[in-house]
N, C-alpha and C positions, 0 to 999 in steps of 0.2 A: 236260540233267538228266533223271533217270529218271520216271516218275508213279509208278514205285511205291515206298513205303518198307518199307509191312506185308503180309505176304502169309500167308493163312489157308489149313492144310489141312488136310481132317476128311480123318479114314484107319481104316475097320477092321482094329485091331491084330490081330484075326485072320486076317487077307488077310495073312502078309508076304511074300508072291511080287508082288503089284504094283507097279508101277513109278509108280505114283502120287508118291510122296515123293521119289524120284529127278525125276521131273519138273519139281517144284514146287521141289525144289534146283536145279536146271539153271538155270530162271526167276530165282529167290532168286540167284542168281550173277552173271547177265545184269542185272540190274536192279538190284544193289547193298540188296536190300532185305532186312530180316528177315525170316524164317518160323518162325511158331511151328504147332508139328502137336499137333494135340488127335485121340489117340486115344476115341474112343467107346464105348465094351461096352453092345451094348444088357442090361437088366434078363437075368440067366439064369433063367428061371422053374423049371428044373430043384432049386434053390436050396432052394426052398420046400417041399421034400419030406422036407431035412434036420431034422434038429434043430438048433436056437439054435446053440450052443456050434459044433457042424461047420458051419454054414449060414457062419458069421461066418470061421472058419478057410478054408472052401473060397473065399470070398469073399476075402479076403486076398490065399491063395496064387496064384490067379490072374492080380490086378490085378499084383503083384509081380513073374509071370514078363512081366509084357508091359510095364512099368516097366521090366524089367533091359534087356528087348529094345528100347526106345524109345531109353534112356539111353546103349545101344551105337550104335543108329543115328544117333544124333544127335551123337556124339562124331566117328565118323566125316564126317558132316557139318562141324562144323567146323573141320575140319584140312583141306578144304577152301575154307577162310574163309569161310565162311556162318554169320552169326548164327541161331543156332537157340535158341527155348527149346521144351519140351515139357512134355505133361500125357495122364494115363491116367484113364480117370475111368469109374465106372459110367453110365448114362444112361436115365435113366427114358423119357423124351418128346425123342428125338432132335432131332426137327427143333425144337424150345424152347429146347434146349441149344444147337445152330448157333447161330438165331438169338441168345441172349444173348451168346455169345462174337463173334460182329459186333457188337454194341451195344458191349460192354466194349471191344473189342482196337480198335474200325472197321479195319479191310482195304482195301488197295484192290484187292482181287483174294478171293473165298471160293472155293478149292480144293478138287475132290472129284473122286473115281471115279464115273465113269458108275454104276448100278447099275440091272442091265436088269432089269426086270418083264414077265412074259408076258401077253398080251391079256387073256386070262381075270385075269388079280389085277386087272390097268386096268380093268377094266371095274365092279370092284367095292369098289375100295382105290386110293384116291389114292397115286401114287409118291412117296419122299419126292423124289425129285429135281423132282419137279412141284410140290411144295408149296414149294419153296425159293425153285425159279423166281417161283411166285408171290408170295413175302410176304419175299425179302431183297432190303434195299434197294441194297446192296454186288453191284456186277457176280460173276455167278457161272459161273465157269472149270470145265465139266464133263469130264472127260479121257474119252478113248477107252480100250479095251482095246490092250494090247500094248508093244510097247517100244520107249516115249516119248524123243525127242530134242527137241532145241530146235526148235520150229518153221522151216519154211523158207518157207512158203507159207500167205497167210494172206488169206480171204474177205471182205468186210464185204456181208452180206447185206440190202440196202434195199429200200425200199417209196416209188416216187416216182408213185407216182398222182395225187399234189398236194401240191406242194412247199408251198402257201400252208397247207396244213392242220398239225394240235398234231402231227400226227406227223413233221412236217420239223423238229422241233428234236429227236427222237428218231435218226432219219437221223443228222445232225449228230453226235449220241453216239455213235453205232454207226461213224462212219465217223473220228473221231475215236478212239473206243478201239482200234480196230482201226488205227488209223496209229501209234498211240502203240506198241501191241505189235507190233506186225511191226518198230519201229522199235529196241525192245530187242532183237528177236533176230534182227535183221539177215536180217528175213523180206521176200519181195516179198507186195504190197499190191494185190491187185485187188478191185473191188468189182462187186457184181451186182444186178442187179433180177429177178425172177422175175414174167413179165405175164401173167396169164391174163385175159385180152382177156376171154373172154365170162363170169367172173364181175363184169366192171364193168358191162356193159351191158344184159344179157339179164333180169338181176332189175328194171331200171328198167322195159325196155320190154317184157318178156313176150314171147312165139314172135315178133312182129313183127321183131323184133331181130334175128331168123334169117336173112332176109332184103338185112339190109343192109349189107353187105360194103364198103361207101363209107365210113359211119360205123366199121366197124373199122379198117381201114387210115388212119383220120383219129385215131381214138382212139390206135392204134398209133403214129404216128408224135409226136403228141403225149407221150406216156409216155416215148418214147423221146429224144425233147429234152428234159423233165426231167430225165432220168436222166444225160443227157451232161452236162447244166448241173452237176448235183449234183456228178459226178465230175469234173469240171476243175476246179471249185471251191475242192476239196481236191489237187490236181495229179497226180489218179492216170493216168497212162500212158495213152495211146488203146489198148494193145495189152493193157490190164489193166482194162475196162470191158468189162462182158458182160451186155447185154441180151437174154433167153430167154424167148421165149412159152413157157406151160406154169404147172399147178398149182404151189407154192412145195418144196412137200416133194419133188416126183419131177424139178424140176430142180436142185434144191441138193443132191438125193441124187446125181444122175447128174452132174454136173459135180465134185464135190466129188471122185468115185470117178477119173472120166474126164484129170481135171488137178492127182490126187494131192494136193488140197489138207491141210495139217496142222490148221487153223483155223478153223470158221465163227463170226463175229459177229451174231449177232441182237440183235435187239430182243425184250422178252419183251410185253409188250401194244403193238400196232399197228394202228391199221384199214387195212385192203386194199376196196377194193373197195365191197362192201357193208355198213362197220363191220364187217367180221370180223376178230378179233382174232388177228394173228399171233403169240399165247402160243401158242396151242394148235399152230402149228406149229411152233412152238419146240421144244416138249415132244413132239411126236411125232418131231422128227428127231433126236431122242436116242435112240431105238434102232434109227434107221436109215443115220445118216450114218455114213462111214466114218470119221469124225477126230473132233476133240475140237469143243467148243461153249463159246466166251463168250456168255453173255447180259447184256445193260445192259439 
């Protein structure tokens, strides 16, 4: 039986070259679930420069051309037997609006295009895909650029530092949703840990830690029976468990690129190491990974 029934895609109606909505049909197809796509238009402040009477016509004719164009795509949609409903709507406070139509519709799946931000705006403007991460409680399916097929290969990215700790029932969801999706789309399933050995150690014990190379290789191998324990647990393949010393962002960039993967699953808040929060890597491999991102 499928986990998904409802599946959520936010799509700028002005993007219609993305492959976003094809995607999220492919899914919708594979999974037997409905998809309803809620185009967005953010507020045109250009608008405001009209007068009333033209402000409210320009407003109109707009929403209307991209209703005609919704109500085409989506027709073609269902003649490939995908329940589709749709909606075009202005949007004052984008990310308010997401969030309310998760509350109203719940998803089990909230569907979007990547949309990339350059350092310089990050540094001074929260991205909305950063904001989503952080405050939807509905796992959220970030898609890559380019032309999206069903998944064939698919990551579940874990944190087994200590399995006894709150974030081993996170693990469990991540490795769990990521068995459930690779399993609608008849994707293989490997899972990974990313260990950077001396962020666990060297903030505890200071330069001393430099030193002692017994204590990493014991650390080491510890992490690393975690990690096996976790993934036979879940009966992931010996030949599909991949244990990688290295920061979490430049190995799941480089592996991801290296073994063609179509899916990374994260965790959006996780401690690693020194309570650091693997949101913020979450969010940063979003403009770096080569494929798409589920976060739980």
């Amino acid at each position: 039986m499928s986990q998904y029934r409802r599946l959520l895609l936010i799509i700028n109606p002005a993007l219609r070259q993305s492959q976003a909505m094809n995607h999220a049909a492919i899914l919708a197809k594979a999974s037997g679930a409905s998809l309803h796509i809620a185009a967005l238009i953010p507020s045109w402040k250009l608008l405001s420069l009209l007068e009333e009477g033209d402000r409210e016509m320009a407003r109109e004719g707009y929403l209307q051309d991209h209703r005609d164009w919704l109500k085409h795509q989506a027709s073609h949609l269902r003649d490939r037997g995908i329940e589709v409903t749709s909606e075009v709507t202005w949007a004052d406070d984008i990310q308010q609006d997401i969030l309310d139509r998760v509350a109203d519709i719940q998803p089990d799946l909230l569907i979007k295009q990547v949309q990339h931000e350059s350092a310089l705006h990050r540094a001074f403007f929260t991205p909305l895909d950063w904001r989503l991460l952080r405050h939807c409680e509905t796992p959220v399916y970030l898609l890559a650029e380019g032309d999206l097929g069903l998944p064939r290969k698919v990551v579940a990215a874990v944190d087994a530092s200590d399995t006894l700790a709150p974030d081993s029932e996170l693990n469990e969801r991540i490795i769990r949703q990521a068995s459930s999706f690779a399993l609608q789309c008849e994707a293989e399933l490997h899972v990974l840990y990313a260990c950077d050995i001396s962020s666990l150690y060297l903030g505890d014990m200071g330069g001393a830690g430099l030193a002692l190379s017994g204590l990493d290789r014991q650390l080491r191998k510890a992490h690393e029976k975690s990690f096996l324990t976790l993934a036979e647990r879940y009966g992931v393949p010996a030949e599909r468990r991949h244990f990688i010393e290295g920061h979490p962002v430049a190995v799941l960039n480089a592996f991801a690129d290296e073994q063609h993967m179509d899916v990374i699953v994260m965790g959006r808040v996780q401690s690693h190491g020194l309570d650091k929060l693997l949101g913020s890597t979450t969010e940063h491999i979003l403009y770096q990974a080569p494929c798409s991102v589920l976060a739980v």
